[in-house]
Each structure stands twice: as C-alpha cells, then as structure tokens.
N, C-alpha and C positions, 0 to 999 in steps of 0.2 A: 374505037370506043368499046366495043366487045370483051375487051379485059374482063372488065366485071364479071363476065361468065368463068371464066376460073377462079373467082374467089372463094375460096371453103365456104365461105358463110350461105353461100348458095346451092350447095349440095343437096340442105335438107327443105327445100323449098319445092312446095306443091309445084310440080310441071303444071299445071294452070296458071298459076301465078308468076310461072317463070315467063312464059307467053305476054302476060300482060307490060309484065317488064317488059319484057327486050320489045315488044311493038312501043312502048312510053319511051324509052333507051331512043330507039329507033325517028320520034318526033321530036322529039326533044334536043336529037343533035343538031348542034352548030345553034341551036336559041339561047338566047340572053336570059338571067334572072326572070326577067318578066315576065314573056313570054313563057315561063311555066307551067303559070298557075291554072291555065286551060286545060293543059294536058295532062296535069297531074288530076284533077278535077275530073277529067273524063277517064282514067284509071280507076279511078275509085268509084265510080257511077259503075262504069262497066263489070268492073270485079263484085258490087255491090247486088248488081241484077243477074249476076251468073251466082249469086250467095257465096261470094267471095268475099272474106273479111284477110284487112293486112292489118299481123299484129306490130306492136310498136317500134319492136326488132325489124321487121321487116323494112317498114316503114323509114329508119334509120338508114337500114341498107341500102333502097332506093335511094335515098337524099344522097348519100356517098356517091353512087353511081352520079346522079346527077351532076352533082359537085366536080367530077371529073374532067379534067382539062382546063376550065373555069378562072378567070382571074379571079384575085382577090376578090374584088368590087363585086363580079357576080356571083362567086360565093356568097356574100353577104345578102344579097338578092332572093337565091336562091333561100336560105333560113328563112327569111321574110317571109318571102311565098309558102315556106313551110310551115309557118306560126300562124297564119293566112289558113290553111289547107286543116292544121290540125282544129282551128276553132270552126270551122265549117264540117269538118271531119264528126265532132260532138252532134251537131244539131242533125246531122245525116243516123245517126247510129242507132237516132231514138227512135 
C-alpha cells in the first residue's frame, strides 16, 4: 500500500503531515469503508493539536490513498465517510 508515497502530489507536503498519513495509511490497511471514520477522525484531531491543518487538496490526496485497493462497494463507503468527516471537519475548524 506504500505506493502512494511516490506519488508527485506528495513531494510538496509538509514532512509532518506526511507522518500523519503514512501512520493513518498504516491503520487503515486492510479496514472496510466503515471502519474509517475513527481513524480518519483521529488524524485530524491529532494534526489539529500539533496546529496541523489539511488543506482540501490534501485532503482529496488522503481519500485517494484510502481508496486504494478498495472494491467498488467500499469506495463508496469510503466517500461517505468522507462527506461524514468533512461536515464534522467544519464544526472542528471554528
């Protein structure tokens, strides 16, 4: 699942942030849609209390990562959780 670490789009990402991924990467393997939304949840909490904000781009990138290897079905899960994440994401920001 490490792929995602050669992806260009990750070159210009704060090495803190890259840590936070690849430990999120790292829980995240082999769980189902569902099983996400915790871990994605405690990403953002964490990055949040180091004064770590991901922007929307970023944000997109993770979900890609996530998405990876994934059937359809839990792709779609995955969104969910992501649409999930982002309206939760708002009420954290304020």
């Amino acid at each position: 699942m490490n792929e995602w670490m050669n992806n260009p789009a990750m070159k210009n990402i704060d090495p803190m942030k890259l840590e936070l991924i690849r430990m999120a990467a790292e829980k995240t393997s082999g769980k189902s849609g569902r099983d996400l939304a915790p871990v994605m949840l405690a990403l953002i909490t964490s990055a949040n209390k180091k004064g770590i904000r991901f922007s929307p781009d970023e944000m997109s990138l993770i979900l890609e990562i996530l998405k990876e290897g994934k059937s359809k079905e839990e792709q779609e899960q995955i969104e969910h959780t992501v649409q999930m994440m982002r309206s939760m994401m708002g009420k954290y920001s304020k």
